[in-house]
Steps between C-alpha positions, in 0.01 A plus 500: 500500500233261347587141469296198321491214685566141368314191544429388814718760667409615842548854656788382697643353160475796300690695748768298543534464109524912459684599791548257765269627763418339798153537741486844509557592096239265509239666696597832298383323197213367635418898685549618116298303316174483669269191477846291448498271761102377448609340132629189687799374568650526103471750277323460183769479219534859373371666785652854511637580822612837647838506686586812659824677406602558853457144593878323491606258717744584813790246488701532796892354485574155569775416680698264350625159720820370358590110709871541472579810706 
């Protein structure tokens, strides 16, 4: 999937705005779309980046504390 990037967005940004990845959808962005990570720390507005399809994020269950039990 190709994404545009808004103003001042970062990489971390971007992939919490699409999918909700954490550090390592992150890294899987930055592995697919080479040269990435030497723009600086925002992305130019526009900038098209590459997410890959297999890249989702792995929620695990939270358990859920309730204070009157």
């Amino acid at each position: 999937m190709q994404v545009r990037a808004v103003q001042d967005e970062s990489v971390d940004q971007l992939v919490w705005r699409i999918n909700g990845g954490g550090p390592a959808v992150v890294q899987a962005v930055l592995a697919a779309n080479i040269g990435l990570a030497g723009e600086g720390p925002q992305l130019a507005e526009g900038r098209i980046v590459t997410i890959p399809d297999m890249v989702s994020p792995t929620a695990e269950p939270v358990a859920l504390v309730n204070l009157w039990d």
